[in-house]
N, C-alpha and C positions, 0 to 999 in steps of 0.2 A: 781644606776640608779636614774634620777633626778624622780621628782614628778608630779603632775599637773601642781602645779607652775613654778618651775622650768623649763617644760616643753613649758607653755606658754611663758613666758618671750623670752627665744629663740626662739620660731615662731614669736612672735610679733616682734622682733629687728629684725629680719634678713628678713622679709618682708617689714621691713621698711628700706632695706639697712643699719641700723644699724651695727657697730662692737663692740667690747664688748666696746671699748674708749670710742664710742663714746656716749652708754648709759652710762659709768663711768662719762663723762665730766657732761653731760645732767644730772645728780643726783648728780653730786657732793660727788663721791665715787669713791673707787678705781678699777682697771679693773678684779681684784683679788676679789671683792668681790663681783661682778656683776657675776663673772665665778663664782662663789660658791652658788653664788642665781640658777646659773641655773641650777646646776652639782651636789650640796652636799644636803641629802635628812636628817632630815627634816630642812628645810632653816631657819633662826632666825632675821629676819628682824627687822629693828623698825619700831613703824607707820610712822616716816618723812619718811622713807627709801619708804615704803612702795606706799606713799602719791607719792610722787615724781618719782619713775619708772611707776606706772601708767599714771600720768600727762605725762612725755616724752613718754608713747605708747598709749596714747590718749583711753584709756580704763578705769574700775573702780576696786580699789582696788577686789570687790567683784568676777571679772569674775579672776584676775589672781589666786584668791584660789580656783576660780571653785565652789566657794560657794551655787551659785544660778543655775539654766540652762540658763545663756544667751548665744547669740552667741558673737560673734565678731561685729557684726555690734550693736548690741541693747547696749555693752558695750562701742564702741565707743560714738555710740549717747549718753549715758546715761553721760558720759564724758563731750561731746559738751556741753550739757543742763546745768551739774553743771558750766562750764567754762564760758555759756553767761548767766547765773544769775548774775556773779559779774561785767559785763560790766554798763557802765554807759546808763543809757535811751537812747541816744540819737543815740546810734552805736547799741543797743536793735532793734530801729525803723528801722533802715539802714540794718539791714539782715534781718527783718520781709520782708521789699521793694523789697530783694536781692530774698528771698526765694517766692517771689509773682511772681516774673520774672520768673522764672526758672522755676515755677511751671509750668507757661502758656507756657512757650517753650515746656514743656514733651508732655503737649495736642496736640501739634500742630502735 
């Protein structure tokens, strides 16, 4: 019986219409070893392995071992936020703009 992990992974892919390919493609792994991360308990990842299935399910390494109590959503954002750190200023300012807009639509 898979584990947290394990467990996650397949709710995260398959909510994201993911198939096992095509998180294999997205990590640059094979579809054999993505079915073993989800299926074979206790799982043996590397950290790139690791780095990397979280990036393609837009989460943080931390939530898919369950390590912390996030949800799903505070591990997405927590995601988002490492991913626009490495943006360049200039596209930084352009979703600050993006999220000023959006904001003022919710008020309305």
């Amino acid at each position: 019986m898979p584990d947290k992990f394990g467990k996650r992974i397949k709710e995260l892919r398959t909510a994201k219409n993911m198939t096992l390919d095509d998180l294999a493609k997205a990590t640059s792994s094979a579809k054999s070893y993505v079915w073993e991360l989800e299926n074979k308990n206790p799982p043996r990842p590397s950290a790139e392995k690791l780095s990397a299935i979280a990036k393609a399910l837009d989460v943080t390494v931390d939530y898919l071992f369950g390590r912390d109590e996030q949800s799903v959503g505070d591990a997405t954002d927590l995601a988002f936020f490492r991913e626009y750190t490495g943006l360049p200023s200039e596209t930084k300012e352009q979703l600050r703009q993006m999220a000023k807009i959006l904001g003022a639509k919710k008020d309305k």
